[in-house]
VOFILUM-42807 format. One line per 5 residues: their letters; for each residue x, y, z of N, C-alpha, C, O. Coordinates in Angstrom, 1 decimal, always signed. Layout:
N
A> X/Y/Z/X/Y/Z/X/Y/Z/X/Y/Z  ...
//
This chain:
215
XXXXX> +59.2/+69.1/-16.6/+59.5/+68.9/-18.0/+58.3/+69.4/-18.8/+57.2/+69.0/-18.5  +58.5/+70.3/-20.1/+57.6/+70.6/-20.8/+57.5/+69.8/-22.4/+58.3/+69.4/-23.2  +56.7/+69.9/-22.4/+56.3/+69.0/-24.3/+57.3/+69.5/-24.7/+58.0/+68.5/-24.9  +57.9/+70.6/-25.1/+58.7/+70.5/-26.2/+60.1/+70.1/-26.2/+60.9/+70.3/-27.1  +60.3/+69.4/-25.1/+61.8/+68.6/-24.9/+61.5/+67.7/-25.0/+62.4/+67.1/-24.6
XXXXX> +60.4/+66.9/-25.4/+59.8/+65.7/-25.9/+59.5/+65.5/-27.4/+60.0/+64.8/-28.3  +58.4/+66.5/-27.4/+58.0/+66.5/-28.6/+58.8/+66.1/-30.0/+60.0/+66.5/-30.3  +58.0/+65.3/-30.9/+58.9/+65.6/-32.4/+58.5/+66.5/-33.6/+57.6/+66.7/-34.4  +59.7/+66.9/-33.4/+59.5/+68.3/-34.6/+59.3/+68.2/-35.8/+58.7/+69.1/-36.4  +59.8/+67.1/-36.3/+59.8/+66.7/-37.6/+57.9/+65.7/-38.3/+57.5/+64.5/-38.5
XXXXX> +57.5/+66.7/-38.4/+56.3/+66.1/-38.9/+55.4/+65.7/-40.1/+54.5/+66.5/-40.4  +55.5/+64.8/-40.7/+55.0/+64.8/-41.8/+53.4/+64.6/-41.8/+52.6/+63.8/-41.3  +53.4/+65.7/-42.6/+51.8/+65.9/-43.1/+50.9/+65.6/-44.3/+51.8/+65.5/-45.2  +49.9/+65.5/-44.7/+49.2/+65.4/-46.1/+48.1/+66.5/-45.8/+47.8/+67.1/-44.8  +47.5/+66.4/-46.9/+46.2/+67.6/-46.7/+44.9/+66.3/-47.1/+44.7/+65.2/-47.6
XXXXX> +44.1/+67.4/-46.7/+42.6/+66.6/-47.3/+42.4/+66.0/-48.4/+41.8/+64.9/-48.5  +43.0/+66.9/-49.7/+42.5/+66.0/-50.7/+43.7/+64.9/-51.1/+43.5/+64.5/-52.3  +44.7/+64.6/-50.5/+45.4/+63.1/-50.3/+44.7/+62.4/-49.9/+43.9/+62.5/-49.0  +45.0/+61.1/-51.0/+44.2/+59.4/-50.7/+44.8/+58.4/-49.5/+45.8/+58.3/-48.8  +43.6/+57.8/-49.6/+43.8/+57.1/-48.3/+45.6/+56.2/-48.7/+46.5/+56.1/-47.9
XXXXX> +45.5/+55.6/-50.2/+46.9/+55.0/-50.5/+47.7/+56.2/-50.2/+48.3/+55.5/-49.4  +48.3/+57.4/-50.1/+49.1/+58.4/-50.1/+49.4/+58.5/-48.3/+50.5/+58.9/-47.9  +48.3/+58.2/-47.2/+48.5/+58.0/-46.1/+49.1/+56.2/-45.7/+50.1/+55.8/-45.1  +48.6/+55.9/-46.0/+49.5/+54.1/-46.2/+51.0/+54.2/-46.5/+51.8/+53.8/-45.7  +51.5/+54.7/-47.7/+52.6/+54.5/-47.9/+53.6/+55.6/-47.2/+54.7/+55.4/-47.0
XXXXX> +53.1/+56.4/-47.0/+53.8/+57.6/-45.9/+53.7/+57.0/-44.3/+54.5/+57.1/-43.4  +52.8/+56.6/-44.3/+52.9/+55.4/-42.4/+53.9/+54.7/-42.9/+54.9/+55.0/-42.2  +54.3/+53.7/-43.9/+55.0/+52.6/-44.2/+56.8/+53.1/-44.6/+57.9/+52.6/-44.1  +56.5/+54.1/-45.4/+57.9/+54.9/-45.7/+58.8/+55.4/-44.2/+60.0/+55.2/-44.0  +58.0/+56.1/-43.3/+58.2/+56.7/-42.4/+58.5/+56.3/-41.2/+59.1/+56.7/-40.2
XXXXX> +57.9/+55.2/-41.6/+58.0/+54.3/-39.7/+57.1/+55.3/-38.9/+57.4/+55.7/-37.7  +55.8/+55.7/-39.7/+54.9/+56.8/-38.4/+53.3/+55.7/-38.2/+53.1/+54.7/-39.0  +52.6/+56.1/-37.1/+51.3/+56.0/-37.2/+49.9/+57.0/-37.0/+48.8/+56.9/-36.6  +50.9/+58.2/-37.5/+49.9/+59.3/-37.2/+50.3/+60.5/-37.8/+51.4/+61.1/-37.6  +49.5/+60.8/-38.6/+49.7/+61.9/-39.6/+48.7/+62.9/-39.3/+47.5/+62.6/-39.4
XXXXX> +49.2/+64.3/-39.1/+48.1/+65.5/-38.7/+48.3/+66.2/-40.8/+49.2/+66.4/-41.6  +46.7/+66.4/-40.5/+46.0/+67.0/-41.8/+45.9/+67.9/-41.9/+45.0/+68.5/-41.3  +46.9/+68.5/-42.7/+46.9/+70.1/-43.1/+46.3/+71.0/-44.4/+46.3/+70.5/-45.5  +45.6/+72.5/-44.1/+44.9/+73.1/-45.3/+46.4/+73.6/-45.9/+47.5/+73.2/-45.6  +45.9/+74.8/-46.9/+46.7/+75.3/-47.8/+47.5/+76.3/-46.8/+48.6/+76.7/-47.1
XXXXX> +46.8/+76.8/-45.6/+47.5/+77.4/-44.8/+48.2/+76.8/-43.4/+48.2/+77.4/-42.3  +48.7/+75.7/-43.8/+49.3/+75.2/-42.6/+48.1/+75.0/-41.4/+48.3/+75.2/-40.2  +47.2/+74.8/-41.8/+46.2/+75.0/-40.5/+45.7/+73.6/-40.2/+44.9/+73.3/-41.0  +45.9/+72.5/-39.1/+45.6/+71.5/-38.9/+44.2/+71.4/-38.6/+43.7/+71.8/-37.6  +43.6/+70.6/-39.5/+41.9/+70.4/-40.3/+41.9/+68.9/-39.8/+40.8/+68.5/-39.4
XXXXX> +42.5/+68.3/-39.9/+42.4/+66.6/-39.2/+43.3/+65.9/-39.0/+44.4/+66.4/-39.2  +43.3/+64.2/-38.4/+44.5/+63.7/-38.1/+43.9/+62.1/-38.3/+42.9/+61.6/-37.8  +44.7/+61.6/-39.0/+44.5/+59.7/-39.9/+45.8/+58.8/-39.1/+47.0/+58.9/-39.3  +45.3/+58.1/-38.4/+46.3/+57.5/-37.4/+46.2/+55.7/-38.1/+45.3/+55.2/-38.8  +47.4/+55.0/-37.7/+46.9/+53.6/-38.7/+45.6/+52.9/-38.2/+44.9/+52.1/-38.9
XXXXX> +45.4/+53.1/-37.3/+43.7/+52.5/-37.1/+43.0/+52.9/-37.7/+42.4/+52.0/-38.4  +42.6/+54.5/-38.0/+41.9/+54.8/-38.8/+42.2/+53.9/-40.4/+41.3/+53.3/-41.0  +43.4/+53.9/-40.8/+43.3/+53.5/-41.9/+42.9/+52.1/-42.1/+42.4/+51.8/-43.2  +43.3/+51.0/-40.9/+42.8/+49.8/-40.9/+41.9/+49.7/-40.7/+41.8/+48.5/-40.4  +40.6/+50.3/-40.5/+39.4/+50.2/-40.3/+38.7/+50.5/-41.5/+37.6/+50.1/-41.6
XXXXX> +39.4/+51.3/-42.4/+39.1/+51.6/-43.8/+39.1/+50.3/-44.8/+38.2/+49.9/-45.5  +40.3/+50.0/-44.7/+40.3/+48.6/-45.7/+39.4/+47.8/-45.7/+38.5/+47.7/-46.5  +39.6/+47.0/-44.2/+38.9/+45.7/-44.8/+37.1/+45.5/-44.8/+36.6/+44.3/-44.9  +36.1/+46.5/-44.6/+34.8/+47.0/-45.0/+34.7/+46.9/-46.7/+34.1/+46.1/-47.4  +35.3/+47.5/-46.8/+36.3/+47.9/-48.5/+36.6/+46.9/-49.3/+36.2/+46.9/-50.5
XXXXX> +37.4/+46.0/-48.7/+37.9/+44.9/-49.9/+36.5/+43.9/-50.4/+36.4/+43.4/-51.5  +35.7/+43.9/-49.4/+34.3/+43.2/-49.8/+33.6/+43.6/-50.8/+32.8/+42.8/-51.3  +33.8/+45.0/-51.3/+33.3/+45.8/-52.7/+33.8/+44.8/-53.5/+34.5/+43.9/-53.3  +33.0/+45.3/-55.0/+33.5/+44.2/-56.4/+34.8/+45.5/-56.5/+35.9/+44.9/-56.4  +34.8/+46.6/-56.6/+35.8/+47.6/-57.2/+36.8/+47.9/-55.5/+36.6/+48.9/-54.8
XXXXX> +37.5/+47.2/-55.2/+37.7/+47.2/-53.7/+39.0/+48.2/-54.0/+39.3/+48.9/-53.0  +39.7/+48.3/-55.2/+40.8/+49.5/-55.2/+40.7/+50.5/-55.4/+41.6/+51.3/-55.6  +39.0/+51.0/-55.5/+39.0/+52.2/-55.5/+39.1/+53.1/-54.2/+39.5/+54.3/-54.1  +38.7/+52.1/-53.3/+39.0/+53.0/-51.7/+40.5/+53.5/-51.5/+40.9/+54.1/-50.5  +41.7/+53.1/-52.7/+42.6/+53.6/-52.1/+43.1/+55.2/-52.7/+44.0/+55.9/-52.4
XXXXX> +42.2/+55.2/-53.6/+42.2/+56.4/-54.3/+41.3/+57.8/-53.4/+41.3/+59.0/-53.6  +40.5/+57.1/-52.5/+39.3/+57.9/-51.6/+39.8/+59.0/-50.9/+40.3/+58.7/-49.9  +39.7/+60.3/-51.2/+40.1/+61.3/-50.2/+40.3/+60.4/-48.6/+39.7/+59.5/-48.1  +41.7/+61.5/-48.1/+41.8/+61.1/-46.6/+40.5/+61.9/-45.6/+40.2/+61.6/-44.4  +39.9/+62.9/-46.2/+38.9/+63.8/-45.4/+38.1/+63.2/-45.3/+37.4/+63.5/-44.3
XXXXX> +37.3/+61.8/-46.1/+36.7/+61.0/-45.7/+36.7/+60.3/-44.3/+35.7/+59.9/-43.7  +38.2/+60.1/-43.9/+38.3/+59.1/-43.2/+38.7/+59.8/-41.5/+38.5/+59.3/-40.4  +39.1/+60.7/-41.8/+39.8/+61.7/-40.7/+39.4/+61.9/-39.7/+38.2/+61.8/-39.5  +40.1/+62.1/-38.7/+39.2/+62.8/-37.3/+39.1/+64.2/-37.5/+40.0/+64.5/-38.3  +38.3/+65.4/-37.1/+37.9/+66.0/-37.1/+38.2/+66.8/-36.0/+39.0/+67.8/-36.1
XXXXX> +37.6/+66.4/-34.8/+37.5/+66.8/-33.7/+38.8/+66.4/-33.0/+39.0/+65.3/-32.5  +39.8/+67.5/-33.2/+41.1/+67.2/-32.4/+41.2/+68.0/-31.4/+40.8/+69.1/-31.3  +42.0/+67.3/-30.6/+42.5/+67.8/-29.3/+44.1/+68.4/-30.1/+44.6/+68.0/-31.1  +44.6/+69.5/-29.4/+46.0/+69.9/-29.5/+46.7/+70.6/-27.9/+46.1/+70.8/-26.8  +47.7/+70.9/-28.3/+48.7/+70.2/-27.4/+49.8/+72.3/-27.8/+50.1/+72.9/-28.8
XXXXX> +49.9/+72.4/-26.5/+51.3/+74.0/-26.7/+52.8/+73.4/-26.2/+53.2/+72.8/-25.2  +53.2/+73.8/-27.2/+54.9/+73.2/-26.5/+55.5/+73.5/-25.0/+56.3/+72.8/-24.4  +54.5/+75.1/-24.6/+54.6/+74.9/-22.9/+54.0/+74.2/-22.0/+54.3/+74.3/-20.8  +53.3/+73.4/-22.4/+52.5/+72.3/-21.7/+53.5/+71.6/-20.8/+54.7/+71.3/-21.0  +52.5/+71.3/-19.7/+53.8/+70.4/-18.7/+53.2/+69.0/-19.6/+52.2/+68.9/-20.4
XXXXX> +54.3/+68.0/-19.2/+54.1/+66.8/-19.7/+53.4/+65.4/-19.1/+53.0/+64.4/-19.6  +53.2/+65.8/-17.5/+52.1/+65.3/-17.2/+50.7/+66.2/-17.6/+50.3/+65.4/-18.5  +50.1/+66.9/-17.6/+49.1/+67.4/-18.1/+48.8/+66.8/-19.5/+47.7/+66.6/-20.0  +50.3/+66.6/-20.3/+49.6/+66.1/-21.3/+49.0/+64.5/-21.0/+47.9/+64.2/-21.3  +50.0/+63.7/-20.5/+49.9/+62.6/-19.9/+48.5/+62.3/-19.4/+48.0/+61.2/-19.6
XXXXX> +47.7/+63.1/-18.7/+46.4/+63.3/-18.3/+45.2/+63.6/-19.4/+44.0/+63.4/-19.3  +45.7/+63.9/-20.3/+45.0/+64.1/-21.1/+44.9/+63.0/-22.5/+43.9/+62.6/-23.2  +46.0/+62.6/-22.7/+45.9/+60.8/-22.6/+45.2/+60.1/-22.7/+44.5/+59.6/-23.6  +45.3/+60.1/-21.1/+44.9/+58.9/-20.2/+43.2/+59.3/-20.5/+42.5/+58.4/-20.9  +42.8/+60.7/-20.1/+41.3/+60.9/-19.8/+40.6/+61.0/-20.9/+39.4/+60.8/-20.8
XXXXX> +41.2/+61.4/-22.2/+40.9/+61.2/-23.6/+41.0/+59.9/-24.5/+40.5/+59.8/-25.6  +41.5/+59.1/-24.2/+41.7/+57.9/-24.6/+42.4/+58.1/-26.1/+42.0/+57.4/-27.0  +43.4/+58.9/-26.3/+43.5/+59.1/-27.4/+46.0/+58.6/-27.4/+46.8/+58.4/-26.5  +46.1/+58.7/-28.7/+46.9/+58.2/-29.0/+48.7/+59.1/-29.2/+49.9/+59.0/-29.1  +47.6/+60.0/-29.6/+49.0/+61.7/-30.2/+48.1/+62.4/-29.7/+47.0/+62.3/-29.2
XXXXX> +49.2/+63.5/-30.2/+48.8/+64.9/-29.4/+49.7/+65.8/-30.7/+50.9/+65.7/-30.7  +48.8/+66.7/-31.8/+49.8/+67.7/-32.7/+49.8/+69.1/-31.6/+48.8/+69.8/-31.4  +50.9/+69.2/-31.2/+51.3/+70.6/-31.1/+51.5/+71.7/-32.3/+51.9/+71.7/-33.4  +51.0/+72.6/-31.2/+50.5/+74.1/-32.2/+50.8/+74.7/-31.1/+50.6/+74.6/-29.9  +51.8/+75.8/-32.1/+51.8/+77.4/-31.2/+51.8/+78.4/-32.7/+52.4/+78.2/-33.7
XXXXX> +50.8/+79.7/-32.4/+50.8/+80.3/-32.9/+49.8/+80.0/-34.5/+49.7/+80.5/-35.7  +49.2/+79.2/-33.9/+48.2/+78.3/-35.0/+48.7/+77.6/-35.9/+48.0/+77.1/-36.8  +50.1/+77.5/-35.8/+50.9/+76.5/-36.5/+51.3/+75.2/-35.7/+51.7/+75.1/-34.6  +51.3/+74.1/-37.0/+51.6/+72.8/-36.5/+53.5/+73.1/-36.2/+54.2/+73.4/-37.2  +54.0/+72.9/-35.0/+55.3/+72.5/-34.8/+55.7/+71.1/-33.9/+56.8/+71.0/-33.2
XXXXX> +54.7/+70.2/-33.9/+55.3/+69.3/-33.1/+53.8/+68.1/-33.1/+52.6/+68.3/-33.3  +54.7/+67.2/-32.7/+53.3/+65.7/-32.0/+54.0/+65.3/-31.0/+55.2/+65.1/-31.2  +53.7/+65.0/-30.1/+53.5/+63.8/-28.8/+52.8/+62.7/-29.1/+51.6/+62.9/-29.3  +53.3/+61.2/-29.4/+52.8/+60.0/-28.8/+52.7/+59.6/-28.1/+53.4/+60.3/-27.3  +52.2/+58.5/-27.7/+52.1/+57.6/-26.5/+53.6/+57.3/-26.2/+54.1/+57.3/-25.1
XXXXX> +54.4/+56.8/-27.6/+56.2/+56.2/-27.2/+57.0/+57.2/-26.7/+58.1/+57.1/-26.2  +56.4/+58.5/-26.9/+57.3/+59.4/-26.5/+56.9/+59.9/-25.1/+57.8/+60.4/-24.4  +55.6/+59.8/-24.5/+55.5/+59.9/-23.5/+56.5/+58.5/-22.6/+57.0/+58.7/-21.5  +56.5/+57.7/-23.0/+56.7/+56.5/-21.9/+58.6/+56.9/-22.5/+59.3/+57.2/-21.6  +58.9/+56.8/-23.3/+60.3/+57.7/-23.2/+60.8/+58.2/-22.1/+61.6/+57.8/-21.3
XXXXX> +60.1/+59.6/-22.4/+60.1/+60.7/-21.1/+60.2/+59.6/-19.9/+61.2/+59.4/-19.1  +59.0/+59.0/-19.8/+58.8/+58.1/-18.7/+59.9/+57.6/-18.1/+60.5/+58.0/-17.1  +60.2/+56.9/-18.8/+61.4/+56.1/-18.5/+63.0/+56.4/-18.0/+63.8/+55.8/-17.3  +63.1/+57.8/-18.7/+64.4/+58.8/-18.8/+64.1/+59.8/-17.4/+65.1/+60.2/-16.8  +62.9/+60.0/-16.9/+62.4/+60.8/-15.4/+63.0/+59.1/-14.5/+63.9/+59.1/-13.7
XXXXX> +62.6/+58.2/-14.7/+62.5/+57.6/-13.9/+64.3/+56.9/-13.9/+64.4/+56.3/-12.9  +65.0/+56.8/-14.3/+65.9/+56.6/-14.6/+66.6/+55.1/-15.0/+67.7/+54.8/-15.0  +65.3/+54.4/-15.4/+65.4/+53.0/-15.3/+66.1/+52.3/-16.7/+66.0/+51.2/-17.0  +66.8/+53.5/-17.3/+67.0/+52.7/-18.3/+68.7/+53.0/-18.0/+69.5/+52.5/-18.8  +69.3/+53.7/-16.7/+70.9/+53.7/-16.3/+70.6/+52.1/-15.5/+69.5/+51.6/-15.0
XXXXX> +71.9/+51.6/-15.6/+72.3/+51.0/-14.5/+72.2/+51.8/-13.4/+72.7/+52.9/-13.1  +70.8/+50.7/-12.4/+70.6/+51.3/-11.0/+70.1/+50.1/-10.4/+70.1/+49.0/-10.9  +69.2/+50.6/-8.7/+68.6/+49.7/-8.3/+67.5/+50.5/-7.8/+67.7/+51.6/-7.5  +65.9/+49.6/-7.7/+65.4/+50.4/-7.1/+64.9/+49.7/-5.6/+64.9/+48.5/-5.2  +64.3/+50.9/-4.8/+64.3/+50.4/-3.2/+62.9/+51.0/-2.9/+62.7/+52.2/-2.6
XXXXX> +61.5/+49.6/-3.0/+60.1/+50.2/-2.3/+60.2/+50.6/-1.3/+61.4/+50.3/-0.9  +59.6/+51.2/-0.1/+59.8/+51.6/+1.1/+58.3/+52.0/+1.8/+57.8/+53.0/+1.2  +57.7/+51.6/+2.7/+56.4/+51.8/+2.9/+57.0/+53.1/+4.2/+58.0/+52.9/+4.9  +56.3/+54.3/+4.2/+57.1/+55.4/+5.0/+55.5/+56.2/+5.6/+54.6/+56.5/+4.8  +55.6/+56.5/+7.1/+54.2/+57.1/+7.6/+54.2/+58.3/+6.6/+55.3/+58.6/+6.0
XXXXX> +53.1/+59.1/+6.5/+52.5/+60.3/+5.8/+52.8/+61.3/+6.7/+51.9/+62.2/+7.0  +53.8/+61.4/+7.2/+54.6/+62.7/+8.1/+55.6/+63.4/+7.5/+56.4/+62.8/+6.7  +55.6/+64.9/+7.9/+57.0/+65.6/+7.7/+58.1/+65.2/+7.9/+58.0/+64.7/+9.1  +59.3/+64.9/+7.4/+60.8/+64.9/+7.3/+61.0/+63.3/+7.8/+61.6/+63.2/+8.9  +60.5/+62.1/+7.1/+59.9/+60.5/+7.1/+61.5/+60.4/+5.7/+62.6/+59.8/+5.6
XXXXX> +60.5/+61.4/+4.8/+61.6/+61.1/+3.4/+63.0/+61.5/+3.6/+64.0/+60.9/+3.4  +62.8/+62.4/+3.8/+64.6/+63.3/+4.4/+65.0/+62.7/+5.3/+66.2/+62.8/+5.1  +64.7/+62.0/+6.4/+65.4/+60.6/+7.0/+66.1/+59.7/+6.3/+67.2/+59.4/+6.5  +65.1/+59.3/+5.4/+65.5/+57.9/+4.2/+66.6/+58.6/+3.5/+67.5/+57.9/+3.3  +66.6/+59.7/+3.0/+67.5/+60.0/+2.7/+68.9/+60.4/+2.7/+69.9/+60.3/+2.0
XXXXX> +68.4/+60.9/+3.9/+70.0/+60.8/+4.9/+70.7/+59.9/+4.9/+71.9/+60.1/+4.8  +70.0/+58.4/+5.0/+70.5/+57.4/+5.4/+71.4/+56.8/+3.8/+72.5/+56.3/+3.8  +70.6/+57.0/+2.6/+71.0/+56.8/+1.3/+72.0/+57.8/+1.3/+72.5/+57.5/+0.3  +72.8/+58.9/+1.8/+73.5/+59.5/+1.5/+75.1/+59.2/+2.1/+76.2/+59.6/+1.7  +74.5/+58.4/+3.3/+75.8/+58.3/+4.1/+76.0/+57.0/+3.7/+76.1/+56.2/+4.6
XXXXX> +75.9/+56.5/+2.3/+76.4/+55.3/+1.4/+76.7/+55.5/+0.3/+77.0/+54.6/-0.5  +76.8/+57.1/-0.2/+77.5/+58.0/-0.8/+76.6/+57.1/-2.6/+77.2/+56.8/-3.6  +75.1/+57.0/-2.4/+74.6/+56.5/-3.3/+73.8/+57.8/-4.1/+73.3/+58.6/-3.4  +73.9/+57.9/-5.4/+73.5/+59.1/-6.4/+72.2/+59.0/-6.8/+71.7/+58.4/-7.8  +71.5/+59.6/-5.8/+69.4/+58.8/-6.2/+69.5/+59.8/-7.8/+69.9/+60.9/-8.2
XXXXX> +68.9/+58.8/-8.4/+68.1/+59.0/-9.9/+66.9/+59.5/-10.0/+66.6/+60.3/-10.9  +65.8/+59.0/-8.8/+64.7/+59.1/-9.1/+63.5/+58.8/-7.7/+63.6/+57.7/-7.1  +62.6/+59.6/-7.2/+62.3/+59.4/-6.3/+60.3/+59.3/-6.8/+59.9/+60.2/-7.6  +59.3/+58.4/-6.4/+58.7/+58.5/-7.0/+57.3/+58.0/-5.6/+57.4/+56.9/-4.9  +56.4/+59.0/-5.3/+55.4/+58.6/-4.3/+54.1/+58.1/-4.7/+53.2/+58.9/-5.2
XXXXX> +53.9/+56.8/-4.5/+52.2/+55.9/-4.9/+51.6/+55.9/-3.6/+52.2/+55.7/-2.6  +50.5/+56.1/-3.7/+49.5/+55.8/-2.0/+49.7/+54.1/-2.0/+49.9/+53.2/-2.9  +49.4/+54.1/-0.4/+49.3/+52.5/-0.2/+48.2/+52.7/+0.2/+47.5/+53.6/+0.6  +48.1/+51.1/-0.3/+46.5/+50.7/-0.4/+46.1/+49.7/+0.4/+45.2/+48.8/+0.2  +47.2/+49.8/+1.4/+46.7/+48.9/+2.6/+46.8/+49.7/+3.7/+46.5/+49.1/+4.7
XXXXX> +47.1/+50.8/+3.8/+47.2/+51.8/+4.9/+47.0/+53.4/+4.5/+48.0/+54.1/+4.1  +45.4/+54.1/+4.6/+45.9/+55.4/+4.3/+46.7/+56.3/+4.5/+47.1/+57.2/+3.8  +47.1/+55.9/+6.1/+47.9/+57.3/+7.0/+49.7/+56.7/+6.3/+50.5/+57.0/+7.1  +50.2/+56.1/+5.2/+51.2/+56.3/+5.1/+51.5/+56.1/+3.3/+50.6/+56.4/+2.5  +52.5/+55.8/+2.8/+53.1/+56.2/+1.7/+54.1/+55.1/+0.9/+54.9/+54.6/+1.7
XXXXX> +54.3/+54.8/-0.3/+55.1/+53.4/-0.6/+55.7/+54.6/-1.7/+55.1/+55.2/-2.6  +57.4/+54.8/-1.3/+58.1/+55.9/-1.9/+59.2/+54.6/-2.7/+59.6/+53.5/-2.4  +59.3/+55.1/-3.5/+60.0/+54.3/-4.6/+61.9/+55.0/-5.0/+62.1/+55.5/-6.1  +62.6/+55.0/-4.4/+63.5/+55.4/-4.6/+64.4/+54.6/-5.8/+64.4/+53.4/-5.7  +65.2/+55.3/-6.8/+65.9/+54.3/-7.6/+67.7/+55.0/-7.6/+67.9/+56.1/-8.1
XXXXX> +68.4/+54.5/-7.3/+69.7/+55.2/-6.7/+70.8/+54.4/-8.0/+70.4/+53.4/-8.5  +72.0/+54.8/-8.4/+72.9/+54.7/-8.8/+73.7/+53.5/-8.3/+74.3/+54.0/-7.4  +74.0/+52.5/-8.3/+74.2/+50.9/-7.0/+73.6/+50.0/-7.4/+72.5/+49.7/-7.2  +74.7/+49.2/-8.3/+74.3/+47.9/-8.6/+73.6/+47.3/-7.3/+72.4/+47.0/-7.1  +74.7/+47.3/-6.3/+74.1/+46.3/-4.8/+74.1/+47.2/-3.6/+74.9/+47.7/-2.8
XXXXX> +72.3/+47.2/-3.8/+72.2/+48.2/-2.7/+71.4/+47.8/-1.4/+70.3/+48.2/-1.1  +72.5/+46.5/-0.7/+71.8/+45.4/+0.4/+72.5/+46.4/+1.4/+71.8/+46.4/+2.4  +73.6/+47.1/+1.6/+74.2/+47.5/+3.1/+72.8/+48.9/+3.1/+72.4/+49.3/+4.2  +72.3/+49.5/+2.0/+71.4/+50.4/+2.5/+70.3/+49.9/+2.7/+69.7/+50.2/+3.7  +70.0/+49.2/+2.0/+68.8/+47.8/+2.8/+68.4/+47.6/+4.4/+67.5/+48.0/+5.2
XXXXX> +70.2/+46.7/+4.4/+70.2/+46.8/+6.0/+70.2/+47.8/+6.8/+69.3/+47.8/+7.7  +70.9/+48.7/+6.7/+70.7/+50.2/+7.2/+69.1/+50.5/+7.5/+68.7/+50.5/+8.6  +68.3/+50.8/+6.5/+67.0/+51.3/+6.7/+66.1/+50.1/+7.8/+65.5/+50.2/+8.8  +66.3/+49.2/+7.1/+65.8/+47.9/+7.8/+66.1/+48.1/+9.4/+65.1/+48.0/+10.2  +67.5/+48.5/+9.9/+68.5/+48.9/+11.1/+67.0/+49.5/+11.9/+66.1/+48.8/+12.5
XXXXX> +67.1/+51.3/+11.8/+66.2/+52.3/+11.7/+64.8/+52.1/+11.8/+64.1/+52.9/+12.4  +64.3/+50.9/+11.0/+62.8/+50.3/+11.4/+62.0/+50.2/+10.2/+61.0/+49.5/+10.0  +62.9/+51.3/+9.1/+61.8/+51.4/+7.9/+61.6/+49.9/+7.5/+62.3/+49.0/+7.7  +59.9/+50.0/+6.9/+59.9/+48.5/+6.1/+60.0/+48.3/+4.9/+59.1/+48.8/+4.2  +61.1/+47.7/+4.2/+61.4/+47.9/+2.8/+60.5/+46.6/+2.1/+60.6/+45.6/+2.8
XXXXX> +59.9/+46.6/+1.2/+58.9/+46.5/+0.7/+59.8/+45.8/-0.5/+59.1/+44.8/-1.0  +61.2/+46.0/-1.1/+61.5/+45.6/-2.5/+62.9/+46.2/-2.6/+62.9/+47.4/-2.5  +64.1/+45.5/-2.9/+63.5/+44.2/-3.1/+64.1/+43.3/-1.2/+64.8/+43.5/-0.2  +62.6/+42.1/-2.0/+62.4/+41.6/-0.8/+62.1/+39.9/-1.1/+61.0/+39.3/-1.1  +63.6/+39.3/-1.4/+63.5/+38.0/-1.8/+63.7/+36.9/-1.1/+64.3/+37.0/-0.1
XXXXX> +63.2/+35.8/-1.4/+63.4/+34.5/-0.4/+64.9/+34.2/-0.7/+65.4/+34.5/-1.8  +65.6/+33.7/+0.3/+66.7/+33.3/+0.4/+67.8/+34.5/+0.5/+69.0/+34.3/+0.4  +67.3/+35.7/+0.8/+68.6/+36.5/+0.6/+68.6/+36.9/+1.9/+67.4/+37.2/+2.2  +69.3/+37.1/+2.7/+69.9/+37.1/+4.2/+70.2/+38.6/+4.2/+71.3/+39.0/+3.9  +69.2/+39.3/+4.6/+70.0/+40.7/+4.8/+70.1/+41.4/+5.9/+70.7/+42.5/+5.8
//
């Protein structure tokens, strides 16, 4: 998946010499919390996210003249130093860059123009929509050795239950290097006869794995 089947296209911007009140009521109107700052040529010069602006106020209101800060250029307040983002970007790379940046959005640019942002909600979106957890499904942990054709077993076996996998997902275990906790999420309200099945076969299913249920 690439940013731009994610991304939102629709972006509202201000320029530098917009007041900090002109970024408040456009977060508030908008339902946004991040606004990329544009020059006279479309050229993204900074980005006022609501933290920035809540960190602005209340220093501020302690002044005798405390409503002049809402009149205060946003270039005061701005970040500067932005990261950006190409709509061919894979979407974990962006995801990585996130995580390793600590940062919140992402304005895409192609062509030196602003056409898009990535947030954090829209990554966990994606997230959610890769992983398929927002269909009716079920999912099945599975601790499986770190060998060739381990997965394509398991799957075989998911198939001759004529179950529709959604979503297949590999975490290291961290109780065993030499093997693997594969996360399978399949189509099946009740997915105990492939349970038992794998269970049959030897695999250790890991989840679900409840007291009282007889499988």
């Amino acid at each position: 998946m690439i940013v731009e089947q994610i991304m939102q296209t629709k972006v509202y911007t201000l320029t530098p010499k917009d007041t900090l009140n002109d970024a408040l009521n456009l977060m508030r109107e908008k339902n946004v919390r991040h606004i990329p700052i544009v020059d006279e040529a479309e050229n993204v010069v900074g980005l006022i996210t609501s933290h920035d602006v809540k960190n602005a106020l209340p220093s501020c209101l302690k002044e005798e003249n405390n409503k002049a800060i809402y009149d205060t250029p946003i270039e005061k307040f701005m970040v500067k130093d932005i990261i950006f983002g190409h709509p061919l970007d894979f979407v974990e790379d962006v995801a990585m860059t996130f995580y390793e940046s600590k940062i919140s959005c992402l304005p895409i640019v192609s062509g030196g123009k602003l056409v898009g942002i990535v947030t954090t909600s829209d990554l966990l979106t994606a997230y959610i929509e890769l992983t398929g957890a927002h269909q009716p499904s079920s999912k099945i942990d599975i601790r499986l050795k770190d060998q060739v054709g381990t997965l394509a077993d398991v799957l075989a076996i998911v198939k001759k239950h004529h179950a529709n996998v959604l979503s297949i997902l590999v975490f290291p275990d961290t109780e065993n290097e030499n093997s693997r906790i594969i996360t399978i999420r399949i189509r099946m309200m009740n997915p105990l006869p492939i349970i038992k099945d794998l269970r049959n076969h030897g695999y250790e299913v890991l989840w679900p794995n409840l007291p009282g249920v007889n499988l």
